[in-house]
LOFIDO-478257 format. One line per field, with one value per residue (C-alpha): residue in three letters; x, y, z. Coordinates in pm, whole numbers, always signed. Example, Ala and Ser with C-alpha at 12.3 -4.5 7.8 and 13.67 -1.06 7.14 Angstrom:
% LOFIDO-478257
res	(ALA | SER)
xx	(+1230 | +1367)
yy	(-450 | -106)
zz	(+780 | +714)
***
This chain:
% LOFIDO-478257
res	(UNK | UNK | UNK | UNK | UNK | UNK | UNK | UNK | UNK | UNK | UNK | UNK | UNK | UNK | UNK | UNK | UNK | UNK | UNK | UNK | UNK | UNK | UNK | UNK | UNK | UNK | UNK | UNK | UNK | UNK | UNK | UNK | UNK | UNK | UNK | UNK | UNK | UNK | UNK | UNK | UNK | UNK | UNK | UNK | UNK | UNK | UNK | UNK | UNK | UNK | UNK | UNK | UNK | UNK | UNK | UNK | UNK | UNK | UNK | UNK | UNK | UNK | UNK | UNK | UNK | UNK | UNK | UNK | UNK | UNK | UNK | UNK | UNK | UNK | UNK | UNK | UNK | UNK | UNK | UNK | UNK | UNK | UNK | UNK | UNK | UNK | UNK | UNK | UNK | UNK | UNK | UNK | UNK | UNK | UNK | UNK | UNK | UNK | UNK | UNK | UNK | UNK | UNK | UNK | UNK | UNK | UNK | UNK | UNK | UNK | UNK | UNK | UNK | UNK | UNK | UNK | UNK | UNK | UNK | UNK | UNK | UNK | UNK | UNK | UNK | UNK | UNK | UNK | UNK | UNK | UNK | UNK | UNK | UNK | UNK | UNK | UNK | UNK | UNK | UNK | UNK | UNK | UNK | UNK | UNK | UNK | UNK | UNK | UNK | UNK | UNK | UNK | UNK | UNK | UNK | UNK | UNK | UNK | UNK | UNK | UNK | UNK | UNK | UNK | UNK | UNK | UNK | UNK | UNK | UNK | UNK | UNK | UNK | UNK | UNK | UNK | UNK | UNK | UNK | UNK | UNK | UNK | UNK | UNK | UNK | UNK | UNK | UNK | UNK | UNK | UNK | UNK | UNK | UNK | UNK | UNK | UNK | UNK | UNK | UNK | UNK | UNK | UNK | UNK | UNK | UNK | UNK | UNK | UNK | UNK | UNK | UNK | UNK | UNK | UNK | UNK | UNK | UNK | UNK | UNK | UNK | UNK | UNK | UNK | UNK | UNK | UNK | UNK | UNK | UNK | UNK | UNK | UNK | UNK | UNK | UNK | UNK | UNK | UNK | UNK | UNK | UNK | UNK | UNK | UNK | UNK | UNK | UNK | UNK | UNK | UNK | UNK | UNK | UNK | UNK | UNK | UNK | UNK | UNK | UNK | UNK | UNK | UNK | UNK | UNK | UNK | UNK | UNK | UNK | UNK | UNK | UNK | UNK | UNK | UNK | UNK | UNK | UNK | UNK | UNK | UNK | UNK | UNK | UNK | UNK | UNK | UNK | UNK | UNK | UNK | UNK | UNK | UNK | UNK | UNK | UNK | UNK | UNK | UNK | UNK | UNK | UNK | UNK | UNK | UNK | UNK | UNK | UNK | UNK | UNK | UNK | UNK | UNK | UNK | UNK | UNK | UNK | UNK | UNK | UNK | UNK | UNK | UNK | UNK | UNK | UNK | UNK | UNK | UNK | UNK | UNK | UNK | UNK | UNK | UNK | UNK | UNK | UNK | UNK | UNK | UNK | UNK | UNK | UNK | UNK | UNK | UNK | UNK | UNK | UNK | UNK | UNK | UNK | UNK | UNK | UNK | UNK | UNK | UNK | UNK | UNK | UNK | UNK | UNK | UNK | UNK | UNK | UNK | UNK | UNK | UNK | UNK | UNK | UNK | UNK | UNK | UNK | UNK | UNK | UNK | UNK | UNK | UNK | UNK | UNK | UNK | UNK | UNK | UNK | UNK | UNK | UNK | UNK | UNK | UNK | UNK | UNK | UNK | UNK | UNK | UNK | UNK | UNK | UNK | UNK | UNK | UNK | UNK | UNK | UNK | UNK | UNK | UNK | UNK | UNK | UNK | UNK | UNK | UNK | UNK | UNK | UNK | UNK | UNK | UNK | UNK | UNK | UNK | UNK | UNK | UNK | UNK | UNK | UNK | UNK | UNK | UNK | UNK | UNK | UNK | UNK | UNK | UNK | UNK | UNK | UNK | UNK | UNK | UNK | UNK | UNK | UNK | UNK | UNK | UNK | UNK | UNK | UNK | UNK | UNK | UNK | UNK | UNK | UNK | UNK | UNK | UNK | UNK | UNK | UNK | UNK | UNK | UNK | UNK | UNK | UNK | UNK | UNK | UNK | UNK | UNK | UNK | UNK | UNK | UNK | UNK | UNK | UNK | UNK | UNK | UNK | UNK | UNK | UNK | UNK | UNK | UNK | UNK | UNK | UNK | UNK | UNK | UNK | UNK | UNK | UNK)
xx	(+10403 | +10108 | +10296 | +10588 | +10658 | +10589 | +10958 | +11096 | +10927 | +11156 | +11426 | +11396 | +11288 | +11630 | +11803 | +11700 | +11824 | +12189 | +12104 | +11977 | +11702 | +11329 | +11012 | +10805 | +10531 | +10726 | +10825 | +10465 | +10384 | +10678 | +10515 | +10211 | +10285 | +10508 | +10234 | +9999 | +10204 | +10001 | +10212 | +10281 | +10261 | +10288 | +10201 | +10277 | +10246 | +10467 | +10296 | +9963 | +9706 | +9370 | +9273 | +9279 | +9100 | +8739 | +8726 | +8780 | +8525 | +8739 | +8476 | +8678 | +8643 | +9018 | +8992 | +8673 | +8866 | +8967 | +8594 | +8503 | +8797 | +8727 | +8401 | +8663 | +8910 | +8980 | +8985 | +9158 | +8993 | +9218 | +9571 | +9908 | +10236 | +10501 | +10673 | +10595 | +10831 | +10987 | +11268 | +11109 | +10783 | +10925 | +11200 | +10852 | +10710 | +10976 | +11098 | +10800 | +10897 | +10890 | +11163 | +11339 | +11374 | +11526 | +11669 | +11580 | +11547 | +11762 | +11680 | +11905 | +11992 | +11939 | +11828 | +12127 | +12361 | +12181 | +11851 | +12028 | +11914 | +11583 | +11364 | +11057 | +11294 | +11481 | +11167 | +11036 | +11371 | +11156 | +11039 | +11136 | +11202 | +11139 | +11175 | +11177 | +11112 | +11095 | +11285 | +11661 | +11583 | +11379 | +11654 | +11951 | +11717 | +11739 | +12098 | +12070 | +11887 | +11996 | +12157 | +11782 | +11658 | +11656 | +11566 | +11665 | +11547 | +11754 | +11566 | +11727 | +11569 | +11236 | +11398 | +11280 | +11623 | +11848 | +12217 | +12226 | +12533 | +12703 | +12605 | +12721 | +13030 | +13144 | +12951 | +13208 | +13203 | +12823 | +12775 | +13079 | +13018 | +12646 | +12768 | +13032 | +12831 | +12543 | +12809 | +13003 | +12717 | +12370 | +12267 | +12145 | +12030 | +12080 | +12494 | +12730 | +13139 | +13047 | +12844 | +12886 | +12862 | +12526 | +12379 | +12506 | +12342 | +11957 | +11924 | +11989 | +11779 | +11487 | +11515 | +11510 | +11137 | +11031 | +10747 | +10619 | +10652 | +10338 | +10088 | +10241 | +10123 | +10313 | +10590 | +10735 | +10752 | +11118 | +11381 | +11640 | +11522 | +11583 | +11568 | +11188 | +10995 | +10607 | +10413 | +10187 | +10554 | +10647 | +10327 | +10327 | +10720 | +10659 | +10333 | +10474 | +10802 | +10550 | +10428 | +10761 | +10919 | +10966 | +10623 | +10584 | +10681 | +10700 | +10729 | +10750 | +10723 | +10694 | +10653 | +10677 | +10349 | +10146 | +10472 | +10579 | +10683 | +10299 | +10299 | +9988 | +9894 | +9660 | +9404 | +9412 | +9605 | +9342 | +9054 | +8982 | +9084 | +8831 | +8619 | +8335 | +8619 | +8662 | +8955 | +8871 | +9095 | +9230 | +9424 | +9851 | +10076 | +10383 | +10546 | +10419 | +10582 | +10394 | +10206 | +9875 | +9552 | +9546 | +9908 | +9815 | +9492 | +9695 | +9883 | +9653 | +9447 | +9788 | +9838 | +9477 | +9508 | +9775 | +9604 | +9329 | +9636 | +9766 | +9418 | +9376 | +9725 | +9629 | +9298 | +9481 | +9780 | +9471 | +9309 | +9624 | +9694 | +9372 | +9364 | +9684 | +9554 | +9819 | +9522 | +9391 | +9689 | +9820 | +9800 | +9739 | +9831 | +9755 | +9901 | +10139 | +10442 | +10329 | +10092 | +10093 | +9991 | +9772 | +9718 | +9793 | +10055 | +10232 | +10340 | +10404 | +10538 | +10866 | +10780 | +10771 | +10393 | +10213 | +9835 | +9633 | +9679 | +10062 | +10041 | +9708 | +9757 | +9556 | +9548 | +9355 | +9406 | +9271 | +9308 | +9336 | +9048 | +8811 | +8508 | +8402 | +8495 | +8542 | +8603 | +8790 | +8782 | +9016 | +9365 | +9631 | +9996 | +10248 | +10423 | +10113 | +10147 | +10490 | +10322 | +9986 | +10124 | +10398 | +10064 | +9872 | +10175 | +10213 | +10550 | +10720 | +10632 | +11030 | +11055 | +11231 | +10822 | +10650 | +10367 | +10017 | +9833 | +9581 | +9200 | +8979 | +9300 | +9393 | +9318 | +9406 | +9307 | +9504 | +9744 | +9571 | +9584 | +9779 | +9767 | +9957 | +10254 | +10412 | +10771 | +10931 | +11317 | +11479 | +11754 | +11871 | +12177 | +12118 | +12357 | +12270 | +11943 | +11671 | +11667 | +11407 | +11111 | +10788 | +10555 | +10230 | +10005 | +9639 | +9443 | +9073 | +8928 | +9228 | +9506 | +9806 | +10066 | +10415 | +10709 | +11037 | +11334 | +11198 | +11289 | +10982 | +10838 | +11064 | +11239 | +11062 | +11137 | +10849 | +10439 | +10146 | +9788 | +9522 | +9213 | +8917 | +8944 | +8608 | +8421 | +8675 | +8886 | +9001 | +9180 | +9070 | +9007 | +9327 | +9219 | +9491 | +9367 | +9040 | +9152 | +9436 | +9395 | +9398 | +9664 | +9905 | +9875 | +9861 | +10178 | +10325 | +10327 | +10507 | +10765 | +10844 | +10864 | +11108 | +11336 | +11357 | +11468 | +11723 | +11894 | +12125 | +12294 | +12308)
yy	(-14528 | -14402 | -14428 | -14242 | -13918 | -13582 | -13503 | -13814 | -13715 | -13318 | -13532 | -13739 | -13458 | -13252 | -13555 | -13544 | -13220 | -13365 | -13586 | -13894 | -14107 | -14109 | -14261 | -13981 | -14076 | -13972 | -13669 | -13590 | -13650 | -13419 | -13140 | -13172 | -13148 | -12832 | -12653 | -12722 | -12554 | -12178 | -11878 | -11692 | -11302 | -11083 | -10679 | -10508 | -10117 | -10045 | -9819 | -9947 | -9934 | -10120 | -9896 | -9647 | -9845 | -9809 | -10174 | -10222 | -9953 | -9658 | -9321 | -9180 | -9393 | -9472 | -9802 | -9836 | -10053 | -10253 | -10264 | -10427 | -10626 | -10852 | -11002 | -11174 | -11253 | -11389 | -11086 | -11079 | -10839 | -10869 | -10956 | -10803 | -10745 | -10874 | -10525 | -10180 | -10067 | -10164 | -10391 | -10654 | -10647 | -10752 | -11030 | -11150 | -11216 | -11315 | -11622 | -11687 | -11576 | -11335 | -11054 | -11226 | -11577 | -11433 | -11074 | -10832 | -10577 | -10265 | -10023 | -10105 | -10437 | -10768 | -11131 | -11306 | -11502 | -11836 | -11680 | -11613 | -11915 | -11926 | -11725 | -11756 | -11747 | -12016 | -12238 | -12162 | -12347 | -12470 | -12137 | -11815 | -11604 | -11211 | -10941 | -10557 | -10302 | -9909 | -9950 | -9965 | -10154 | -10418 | -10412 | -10512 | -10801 | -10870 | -10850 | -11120 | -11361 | -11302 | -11639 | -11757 | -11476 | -11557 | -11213 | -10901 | -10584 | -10290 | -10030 | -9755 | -9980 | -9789 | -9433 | -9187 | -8984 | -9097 | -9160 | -9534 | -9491 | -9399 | -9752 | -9902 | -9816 | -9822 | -10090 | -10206 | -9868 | -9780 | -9624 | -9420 | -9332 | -9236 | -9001 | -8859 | -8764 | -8668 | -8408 | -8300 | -8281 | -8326 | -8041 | -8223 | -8027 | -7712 | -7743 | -7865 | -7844 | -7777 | -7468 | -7530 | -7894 | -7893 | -7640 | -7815 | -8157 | -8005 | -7831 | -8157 | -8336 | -8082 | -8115 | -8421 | -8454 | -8132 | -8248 | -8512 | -8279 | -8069 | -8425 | -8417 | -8109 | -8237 | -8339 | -8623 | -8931 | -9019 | -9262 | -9041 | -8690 | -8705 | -9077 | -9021 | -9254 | -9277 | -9552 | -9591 | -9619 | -9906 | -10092 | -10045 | -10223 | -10489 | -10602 | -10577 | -10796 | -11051 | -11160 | -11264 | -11442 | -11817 | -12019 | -12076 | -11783 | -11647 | -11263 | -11027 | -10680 | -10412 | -10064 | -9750 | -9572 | -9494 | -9443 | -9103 | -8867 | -8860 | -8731 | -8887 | -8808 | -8472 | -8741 | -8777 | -8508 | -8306 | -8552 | -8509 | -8194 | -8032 | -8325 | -8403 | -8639 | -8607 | -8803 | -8969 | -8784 | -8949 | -8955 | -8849 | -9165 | -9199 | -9270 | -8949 | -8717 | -8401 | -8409 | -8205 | -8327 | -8090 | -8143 | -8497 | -8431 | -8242 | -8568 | -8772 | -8642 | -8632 | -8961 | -9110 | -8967 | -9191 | -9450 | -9411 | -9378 | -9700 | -9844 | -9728 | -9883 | -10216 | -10212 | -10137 | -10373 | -10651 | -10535 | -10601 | -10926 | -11042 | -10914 | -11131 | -11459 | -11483 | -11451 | -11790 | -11967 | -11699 | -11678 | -11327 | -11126 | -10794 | -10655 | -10430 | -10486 | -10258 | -9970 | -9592 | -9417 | -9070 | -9044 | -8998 | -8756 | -8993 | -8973 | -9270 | -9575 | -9542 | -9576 | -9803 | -9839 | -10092 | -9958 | -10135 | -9889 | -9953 | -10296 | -10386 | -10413 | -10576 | -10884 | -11005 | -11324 | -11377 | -11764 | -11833 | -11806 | -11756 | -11465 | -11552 | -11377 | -11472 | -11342 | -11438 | -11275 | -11438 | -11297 | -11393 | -11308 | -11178 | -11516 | -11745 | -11616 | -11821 | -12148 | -12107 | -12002 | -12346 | -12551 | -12436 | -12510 | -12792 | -12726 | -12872 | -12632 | -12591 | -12671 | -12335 | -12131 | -12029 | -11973 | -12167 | -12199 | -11983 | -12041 | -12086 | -12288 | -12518 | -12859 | -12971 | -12803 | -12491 | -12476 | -12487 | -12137 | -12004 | -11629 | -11359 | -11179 | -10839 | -10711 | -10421 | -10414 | -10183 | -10014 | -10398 | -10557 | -10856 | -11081 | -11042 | -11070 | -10858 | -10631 | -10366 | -10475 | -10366 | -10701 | -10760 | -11096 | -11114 | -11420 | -11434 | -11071 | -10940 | -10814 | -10731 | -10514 | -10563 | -10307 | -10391 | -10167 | -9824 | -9552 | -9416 | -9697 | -9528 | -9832 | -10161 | -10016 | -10233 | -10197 | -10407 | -10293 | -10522 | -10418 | -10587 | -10518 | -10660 | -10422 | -10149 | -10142 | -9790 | -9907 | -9647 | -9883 | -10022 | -10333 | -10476 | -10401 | -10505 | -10846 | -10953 | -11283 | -11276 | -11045 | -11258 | -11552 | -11329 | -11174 | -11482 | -11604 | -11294 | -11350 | -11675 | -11637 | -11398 | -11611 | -11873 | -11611 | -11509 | -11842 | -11829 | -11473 | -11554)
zz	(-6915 | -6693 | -6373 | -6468 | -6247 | -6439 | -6273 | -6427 | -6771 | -6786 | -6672 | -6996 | -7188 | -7070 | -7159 | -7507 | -7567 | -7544 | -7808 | -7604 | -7778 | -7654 | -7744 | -7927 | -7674 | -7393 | -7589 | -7603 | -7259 | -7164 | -7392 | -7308 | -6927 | -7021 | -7160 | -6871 | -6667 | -6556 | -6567 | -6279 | -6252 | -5940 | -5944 | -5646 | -5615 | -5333 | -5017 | -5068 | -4813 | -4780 | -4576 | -4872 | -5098 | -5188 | -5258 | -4898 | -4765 | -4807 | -4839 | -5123 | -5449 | -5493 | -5701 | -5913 | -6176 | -5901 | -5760 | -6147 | -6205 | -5818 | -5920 | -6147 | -5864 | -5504 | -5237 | -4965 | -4734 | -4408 | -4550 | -4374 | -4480 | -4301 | -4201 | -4246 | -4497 | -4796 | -4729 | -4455 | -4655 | -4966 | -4828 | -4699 | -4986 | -5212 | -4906 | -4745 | -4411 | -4117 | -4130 | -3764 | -4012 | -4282 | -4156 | -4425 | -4147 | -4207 | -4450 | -4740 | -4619 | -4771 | -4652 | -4458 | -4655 | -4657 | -4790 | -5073 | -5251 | -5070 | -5235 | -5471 | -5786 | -5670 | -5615 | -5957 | -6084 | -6407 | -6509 | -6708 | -6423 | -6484 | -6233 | -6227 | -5966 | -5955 | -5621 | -5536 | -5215 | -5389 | -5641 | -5317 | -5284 | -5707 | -5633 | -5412 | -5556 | -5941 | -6005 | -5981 | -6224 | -6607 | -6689 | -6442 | -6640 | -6516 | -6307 | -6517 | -6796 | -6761 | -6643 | -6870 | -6789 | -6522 | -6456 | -6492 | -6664 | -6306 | -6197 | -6451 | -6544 | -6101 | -6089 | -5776 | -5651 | -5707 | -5365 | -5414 | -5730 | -5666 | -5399 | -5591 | -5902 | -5702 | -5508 | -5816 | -6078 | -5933 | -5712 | -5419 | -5106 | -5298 | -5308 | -5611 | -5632 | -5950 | -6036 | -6429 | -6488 | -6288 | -6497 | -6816 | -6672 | -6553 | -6925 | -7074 | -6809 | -6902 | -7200 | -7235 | -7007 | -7085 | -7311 | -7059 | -6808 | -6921 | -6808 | -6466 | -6253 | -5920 | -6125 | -6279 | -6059 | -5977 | -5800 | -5639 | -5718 | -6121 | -6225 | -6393 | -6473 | -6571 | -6482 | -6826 | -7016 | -6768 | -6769 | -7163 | -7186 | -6943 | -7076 | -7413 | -7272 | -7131 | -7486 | -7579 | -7301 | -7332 | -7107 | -6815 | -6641 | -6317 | -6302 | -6029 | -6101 | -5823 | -5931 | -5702 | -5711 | -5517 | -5246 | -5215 | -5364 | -5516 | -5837 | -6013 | -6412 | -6493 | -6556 | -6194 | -6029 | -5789 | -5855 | -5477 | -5405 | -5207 | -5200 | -4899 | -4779 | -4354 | -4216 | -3904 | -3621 | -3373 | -3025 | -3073 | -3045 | -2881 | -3173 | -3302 | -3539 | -3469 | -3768 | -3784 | -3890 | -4161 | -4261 | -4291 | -4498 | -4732 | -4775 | -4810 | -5143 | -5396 | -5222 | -5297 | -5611 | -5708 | -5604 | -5887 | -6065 | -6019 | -6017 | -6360 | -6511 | -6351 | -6524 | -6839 | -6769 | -6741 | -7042 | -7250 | -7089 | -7164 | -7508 | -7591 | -7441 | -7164 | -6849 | -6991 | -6913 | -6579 | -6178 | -6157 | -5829 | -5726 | -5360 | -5214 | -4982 | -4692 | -4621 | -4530 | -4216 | -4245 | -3875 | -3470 | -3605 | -3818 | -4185 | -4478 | -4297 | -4111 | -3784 | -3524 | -3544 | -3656 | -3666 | -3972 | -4274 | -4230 | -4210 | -4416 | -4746 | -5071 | -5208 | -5501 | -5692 | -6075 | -6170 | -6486 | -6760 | -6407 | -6445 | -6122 | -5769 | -5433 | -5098 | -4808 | -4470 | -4279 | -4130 | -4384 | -4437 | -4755 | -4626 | -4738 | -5090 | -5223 | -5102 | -5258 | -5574 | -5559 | -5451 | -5703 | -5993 | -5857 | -5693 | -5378 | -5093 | -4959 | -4611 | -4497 | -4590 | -4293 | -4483 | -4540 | -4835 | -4871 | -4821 | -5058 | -5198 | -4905 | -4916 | -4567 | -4243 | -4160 | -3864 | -3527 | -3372 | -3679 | -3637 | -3879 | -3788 | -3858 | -3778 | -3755 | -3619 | -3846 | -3581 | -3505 | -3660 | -3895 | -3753 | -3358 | -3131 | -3192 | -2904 | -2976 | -3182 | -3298 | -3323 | -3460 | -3374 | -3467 | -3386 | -3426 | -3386 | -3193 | -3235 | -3035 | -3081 | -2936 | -2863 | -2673 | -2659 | -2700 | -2449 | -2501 | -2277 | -1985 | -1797 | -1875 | -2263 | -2317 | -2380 | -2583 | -2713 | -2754 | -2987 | -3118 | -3507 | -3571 | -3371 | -3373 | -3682 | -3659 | -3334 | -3105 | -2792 | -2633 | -2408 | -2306 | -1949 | -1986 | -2163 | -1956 | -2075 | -2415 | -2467 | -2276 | -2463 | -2771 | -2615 | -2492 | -2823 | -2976 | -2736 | -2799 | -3145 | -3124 | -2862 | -3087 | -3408 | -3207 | -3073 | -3366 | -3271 | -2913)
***
């Protein structure tokens, strides 16, 4: 019985359940493997910078729970998502690869067809697999993937107020139907068909939020302009759901703060308003949006402030898991799906730039019962995260990942030459080449950045930076004339990357 496969032993212990016969000591063995098993539970706060984070060297103390809770957990100090907004960044991490592999790229669009099954749900196949998100667009990708998913919870599920109900009941119709009541009832941009009914609908709305209003000076934080939501009352259900959810697990839940709107608790609203704080200014970018300095600075503190918002639910989110004995047995994960850009005269993340606090985001890594911390400083990727996690649950890596398992965690050399990508291709369709591209590749110290297809470029419609982000992290030194070598084989490598992601659509 000692060389039988731990596979073999769930077969047989499936096979009992429809009434087969098996020797109580395999029944044993089965159970006992079955409770081995380590849960599996990823946060992500979506729009989340490292560059912002005093845990990283940020000058304005954004994350001091996070600063206490690492010396219990693996950081990540130089870890990238794999775009720069919402969509690509989170297809990353829920397949294991690059937005050109599985062509997440569009705003609200979701992985092509094929991906469908292909995701970190699907590899989890023994699990209890729970997801939520704050987000409609991480919610398309739910959609996708939900015959994998034991246990979708509804996004209007944690709404304080919203109009779930629309969804619902058009469920075939929902963008329709959104429209429609948004037109007819909801006053959007100011205009409604219906004077009457809109004024009916905000007193109830008020009403109904008026009280929780009051701990909110910025407002309440929302999905759509009046789908509220509070991030305390979401932590509070989730953690609560996690205690009752058949083991092992694998959850994924991605709340919205600290993206924008920011709207942080009283505890926290204005914390660094008119703080010693000095943004670092720097040079206009071609991608620029004509943003001031001090327009941007404005952003900035509401924004940081929901940072030591979110920092703060974490800590308590941790506390309660710990409290109820699930951290002994859980792979905890802290990151975000993308970053946010205070500078060069850009705002939040859409854009076609792909400086470091768009792209740069956190991870962290608690193993289960650990108190000690590490730290890694090598480049890694959102796409290494779905095979460490199946290599360290002792799950088949599936051969579709582009990722690597993480250091400290890899037990075989990495990839010769293996850099970390970023993409950005948002204004291509899914289904044919990628024409006009915004690339990131970082090898070693360097890293290049890649556009093709921008008029802004005049008639090449194509330019690359180079920067050493060792010795200048705030990327204020393009050398991509000075190091002519390295940033063609950087580039080189880029491009043939994305010829062979586009073979299929030619």
């Amino acid at each position: 019985m000692s060389k039988i496969s731990r596979r073999d032993f769930l077969k047989l212990a499936g096979l009992a359940s429809l009434g087969m016969v098996v020797p109580p000591s395999v029944q044993q063995k089965s159970q006992q493997l079955q409770n081995d098993k380590k849960n599996v539970l990823i946060i992500v706060f979506d729009a989340l910078t490292a560059y912002n984070i005093s845990l990283h060297g940020y000058a304005r103390e954004t994350t001091p729970n996070l600063a206490r809770l690492s010396k219990r957990a693996t950081v990540f100090h130089n870890h990238y998502a794999g775009g720069n907004y919402t969509t690509p960044g989170t297809a990353s991490l829920l397949t294991g690869t690059l937005p050109w592999t599985h062509r997440a790229i569009r705003f609200n669009d979701g992985v092509k067809n094929d991906f469908a099954a292909k995701s970190i749900f699907h590899a989890f196949d023994d699990y209890h697999r729970i997801a939520y998100s704050h987000n409609t667009l991480v919610n398309t990708l739910f959609k996708q993937f939900i015959s994998d998913i034991s246990e979708h919870v509804p996004q209007e599920d944690l709404f304080l107020f919203n109009d779930g109900f629309i969804r619902t009941v058009f469920g075939n119709d929902e963008d329709t139907a959104t429209v429609s009541w948004a037109r007819t009832v909801k006053r959007t941009e100011g205009f409604s068909y219906s004077l009457f009914l809109s004024q009916l609908y905000e007193a109830y709305r008020d009403n109904k939020v008026k009280d929780v209003s009051k701990l909110y000076p910025n407002g309440l934080p929302s999905v759509n302009n009046d789908n509220y939501f509070t991030l305390d009352q979401s932590i509070d259900t989730l953690a609560s759901r996690l205690t009752e959810i058949p083991q092992p697990f694998m959850g994924y839940f991605h709340f919205l703060p600290p993206h924008y709107p920011y709207k942080p608790h009283k505890d926290f609203a204005g914390a660094f308003t008119g703080d010693s704080f000095k943004s670092l200014s720097k040079p206009e970018d071609i991608f620029s949006e004509g943003r001031s300095d001090e327009f941007l600075d404005k952003q900035r503190a509401p924004y940081d402030e929901f940072i030591l918002n979110a920092d703060h639910e974490f800590a308590r989110l941790f506390e309660m898991l710990e409290s109820s004995g699930i951290l002994e047995n859980t792979w905890l994960i802290f990151t975000s799906d993308h970053g946010e850009l205070f500078e060069r005269g850009i705002w939040t993340h859409s854009t076609a730039a792909l400086y470091q606090p768009v792209v740069r985001v956190p991870l962290l890594i608690f193993e289960p019962g650990n108190s000690t911390g590490r730290d890694v400083y090598e480049a890694t990727s959102a796409i290494d995260l779905m095979p460490t996690l199946l290599h360290l649950t002792g799950h088949e890596i599936p051969s579709w990942v582009e990722g690597s398992i993480l250091p400290p965690y890899v037990t075989s050399p990495l990839p010769p030459n293996k850099g970390v990508f970023a993409v950005q291709a948002r204004y291509n369709e899914p289904t044919f080449p990628i024409t006009q591209v915004s690339a990131m590749h970082i090898q070693d110290n360097y890293k290049l950045i890649y556009y093709l297809g921008y008029e802004e470029f005049g008639a090449e419609k194509e330019r690359f930076l180079l920067y050493d982000i060792k010795s200048d992290p705030e990327e204020l030194n393009d050398l991509s004339q000075t190091k002519r070598e390295i940033g063609s084989d950087l580039l080189n490598i880029i491009k043939q990357k994305l010829d062979e992601s586009n073979k299929p659509y030619l």
